[in-house]
C-alpha positions in Angstrom: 17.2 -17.3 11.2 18.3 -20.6 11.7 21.0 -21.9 9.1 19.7 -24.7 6.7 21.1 -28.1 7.2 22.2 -28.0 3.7 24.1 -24.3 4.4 25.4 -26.0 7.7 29.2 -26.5 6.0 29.4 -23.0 4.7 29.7 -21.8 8.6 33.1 -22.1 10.1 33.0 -24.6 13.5 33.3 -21.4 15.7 29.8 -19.8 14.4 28.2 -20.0 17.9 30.8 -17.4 19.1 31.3 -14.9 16.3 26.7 -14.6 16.5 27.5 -14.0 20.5 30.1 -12.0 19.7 27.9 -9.5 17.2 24.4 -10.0 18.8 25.5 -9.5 23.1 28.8 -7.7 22.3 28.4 -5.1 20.0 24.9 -5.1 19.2 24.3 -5.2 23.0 21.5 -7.4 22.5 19.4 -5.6 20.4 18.6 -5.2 16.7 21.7 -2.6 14.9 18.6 -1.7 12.6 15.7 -0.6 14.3 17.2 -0.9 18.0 14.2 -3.3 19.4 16.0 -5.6 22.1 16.4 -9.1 22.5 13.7 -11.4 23.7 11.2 -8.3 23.8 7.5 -9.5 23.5 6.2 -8.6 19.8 3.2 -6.0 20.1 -0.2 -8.3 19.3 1.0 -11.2 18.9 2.5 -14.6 20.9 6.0 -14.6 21.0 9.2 -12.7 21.4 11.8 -11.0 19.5 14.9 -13.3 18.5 18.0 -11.5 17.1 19.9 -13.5 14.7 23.2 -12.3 12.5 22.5 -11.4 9.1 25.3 -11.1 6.4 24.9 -8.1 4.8 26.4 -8.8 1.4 24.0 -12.4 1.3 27.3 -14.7 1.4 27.7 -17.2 4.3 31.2 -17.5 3.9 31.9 -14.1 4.5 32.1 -13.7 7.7 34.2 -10.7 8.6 32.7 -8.5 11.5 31.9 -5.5 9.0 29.8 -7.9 7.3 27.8 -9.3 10.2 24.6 -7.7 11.6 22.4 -8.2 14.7 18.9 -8.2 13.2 15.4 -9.0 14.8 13.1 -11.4 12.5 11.3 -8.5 10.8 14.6 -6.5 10.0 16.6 -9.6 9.0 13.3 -10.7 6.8 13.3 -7.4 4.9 17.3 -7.2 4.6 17.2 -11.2 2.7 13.7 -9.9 0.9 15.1 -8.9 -2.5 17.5 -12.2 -2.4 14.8 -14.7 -1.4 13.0 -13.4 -4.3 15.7 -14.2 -6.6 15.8 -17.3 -5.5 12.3 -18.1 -5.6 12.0 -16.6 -9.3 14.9 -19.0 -9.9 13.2 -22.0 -8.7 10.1 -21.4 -10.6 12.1 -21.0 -13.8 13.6 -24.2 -13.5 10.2 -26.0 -12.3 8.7 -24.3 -15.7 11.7 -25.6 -17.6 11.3 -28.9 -16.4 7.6 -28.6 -17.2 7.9 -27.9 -20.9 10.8 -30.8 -21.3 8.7 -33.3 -19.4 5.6 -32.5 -22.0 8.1 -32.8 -25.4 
């Protein structure tokens, strides 16, 4: 997944090479999840497989090798699923909250 320009200064300067290092090195190019490789054409569809690095305990910071994963788009989508709804839930709270102020 690509990394959000506002995430951009939580990566350390040498990001390129730690995502080589998990997705060609030890992942040898394929997903660590479901084991679909790299650049693999997805089954009905246009398009191709992409593996990116996931961090498994959801904090970019954290960038130890036991914490990285090689994921493909579906994998890495279900592993951030219960987070990015968390996040969304959050969002809508605070929209609400705004709402109600805003009609005082």
């Amino acid at each position: 997944m690509p990394i959000k320009p506002q995430n951009k200064n939580l990566y350390p300067n040498d990001w390129k090479w730690i995502s080589a290092q998990i997705r060609y090195g030890r992942a040898k190019n394929q997903c660590e999840k479901c084991g679909i490789k790299n650049g693999n054409k997805i089954e009905g569809k246009k398009g191709k497989i992409i593996l990116t690095v996931a961090h498994l305990d959801q904090d970019p910071t954290n960038n130890s090798f036991t914490n990285l994963s090689a994921l493909c788009q579906k994998c890495h989508f279900s592993h951030d699923k219960r987070e990015n709804l968390k996040k969304r839930i959050i969002t809508q709270s605070i929209k609400y909250s705004s709402q109600q102020i805003l009609n005082l």
